[in-house]
N, C-alpha and C positions, 0 to 999 in steps of 0.2 A: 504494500500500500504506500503509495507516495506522501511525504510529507510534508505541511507548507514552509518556507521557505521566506518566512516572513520578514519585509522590511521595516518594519515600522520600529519607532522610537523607542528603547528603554532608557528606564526611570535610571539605570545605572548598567553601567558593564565592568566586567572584571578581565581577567585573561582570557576565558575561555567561554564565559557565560553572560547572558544580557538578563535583565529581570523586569519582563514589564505585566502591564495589568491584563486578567482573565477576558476574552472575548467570545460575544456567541459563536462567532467565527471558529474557531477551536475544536469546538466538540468534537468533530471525527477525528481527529489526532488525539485528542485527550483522552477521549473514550475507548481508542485503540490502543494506545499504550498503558492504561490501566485494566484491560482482560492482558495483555502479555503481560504484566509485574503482579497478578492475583496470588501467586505463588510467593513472592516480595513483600508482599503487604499484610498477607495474612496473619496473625489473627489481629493487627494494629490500627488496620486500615480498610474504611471500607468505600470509597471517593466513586462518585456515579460510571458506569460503565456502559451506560446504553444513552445516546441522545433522547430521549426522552426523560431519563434524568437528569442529565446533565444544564440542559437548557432553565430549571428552575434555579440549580446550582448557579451556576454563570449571572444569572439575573438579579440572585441576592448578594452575589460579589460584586458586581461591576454597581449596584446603589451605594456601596459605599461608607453609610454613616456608621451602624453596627458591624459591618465585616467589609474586608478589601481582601480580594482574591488576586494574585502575581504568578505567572509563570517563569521559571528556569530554564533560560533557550541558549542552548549552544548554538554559539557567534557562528561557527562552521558551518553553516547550513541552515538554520534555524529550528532544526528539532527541538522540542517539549522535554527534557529532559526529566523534571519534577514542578514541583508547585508548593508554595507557601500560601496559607490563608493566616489574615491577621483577623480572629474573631472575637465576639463578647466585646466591640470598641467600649468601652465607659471614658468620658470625658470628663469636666469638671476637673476637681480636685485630682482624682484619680490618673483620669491620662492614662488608662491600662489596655490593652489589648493581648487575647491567648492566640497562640500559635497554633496550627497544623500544618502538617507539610508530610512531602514525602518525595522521593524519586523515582522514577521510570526502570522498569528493569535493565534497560542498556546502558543506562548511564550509573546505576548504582556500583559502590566501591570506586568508584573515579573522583571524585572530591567534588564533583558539580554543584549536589545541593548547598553543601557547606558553602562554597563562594557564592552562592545566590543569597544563604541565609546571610553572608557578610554583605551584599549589595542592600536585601531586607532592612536590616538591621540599619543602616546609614537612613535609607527612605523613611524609616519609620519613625525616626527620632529626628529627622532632619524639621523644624518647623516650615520648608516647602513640600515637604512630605506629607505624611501622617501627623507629627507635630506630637506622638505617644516620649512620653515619660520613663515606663516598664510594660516590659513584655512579658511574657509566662506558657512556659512549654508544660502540659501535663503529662509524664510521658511511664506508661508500663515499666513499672521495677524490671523483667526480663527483657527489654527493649535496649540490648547494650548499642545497638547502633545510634538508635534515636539519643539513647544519652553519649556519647561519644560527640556525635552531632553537636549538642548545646553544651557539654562541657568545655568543647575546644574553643567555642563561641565567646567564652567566658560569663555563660548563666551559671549562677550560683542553686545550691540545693539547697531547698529554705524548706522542705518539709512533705512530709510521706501524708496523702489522703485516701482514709479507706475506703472503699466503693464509689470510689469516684465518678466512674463515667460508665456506663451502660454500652458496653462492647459486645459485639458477636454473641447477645442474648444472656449477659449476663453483667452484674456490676463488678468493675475491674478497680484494684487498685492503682494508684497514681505517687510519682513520686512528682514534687512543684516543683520546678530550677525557674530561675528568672532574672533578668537582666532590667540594667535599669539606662539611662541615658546618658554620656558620659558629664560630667561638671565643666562648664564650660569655663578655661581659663583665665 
């Protein structure tokens, strides 16, 4: 299946990876490389895989106030590599937004998402950005990738939550890591 080959602007590019916002446009690349990574994601992730889901996904991303959805497209071509959602936005005081994300099975173990989570990470605290505070990954105690992931990031482990999140038919526990905005000099 061909893939698009997209030129449009990202929000930020790294060496090998560009990060920009979710599109209806999308869907059949996205949806195709999430049935190839089913085996990748399981039991962590469960991201739309049929356009028909995808399109209500996409529509609550791209509104923007509560969640902002980004894709991770290597520069080389512009394949969809993974995906960052920043969800739960709270503003005010707060300024918080929680993480999902994950990578594509062909690009997994090559370090893509990580440099998209670092392009993320600038966008989201940048005040032309997101203009967020703290971020917050809840990520499966057995999930040593996803934590490797926001370790390397520099989120901090601020606390283990039990039954956290309602996963593959059951409540899963979560450990919190979380990052905050650097202190401007």
């Amino acid at each position: 299946m061909p893939y698009s080959t997209s030129t449009s602007t990202y929000l930020g590019e790294g060496p090998r990876v560009g990060l920009r916002p979710v599109r209806p446009a999308d869907g059949p690349e996205f949806t195709a490389r999430v049935r190839e990574s089913r085996e990748l994601h399981r039991p962590w992730l469960f991201p739309p895989d049929t356009l028909e889901a995808y399109e209500p996904y996409a529509a609550a991303l791209a509104e923007g106030r509560l969640r902002a959805g980004f894709l991770v497209c290597e520069l080389a071509g512009g394949a969809i590599a993974g995906f960052i959602n920043v969800n739960n936005i709270v503003r005010g005081a707060f300024q918080c937004g929680a993480l999902g994300y994950g990578a594509f099975a062909h690009a997994a173990g090559r370090g893509l998402l990580g440099e998209g989570l670092d392009l993320l990470l600038a966008h989201a605290f940048a005040d032309t950005g997101l203009g967020l505070h703290r971020l917050e990954a809840n990520v499966q105690p057995g999930n040593a990738a996803s934590i490797a992931l926001v370790r390397g990031r520099g989120f901090r482990l601020e606390g283990f939550s039990p039954d956290f999140l309602h996963v593959a038919g059951a409540w899963r526990d979560h450990e919190r890591w979380a990052i905050t905005a650097p202190t401007p000099s």
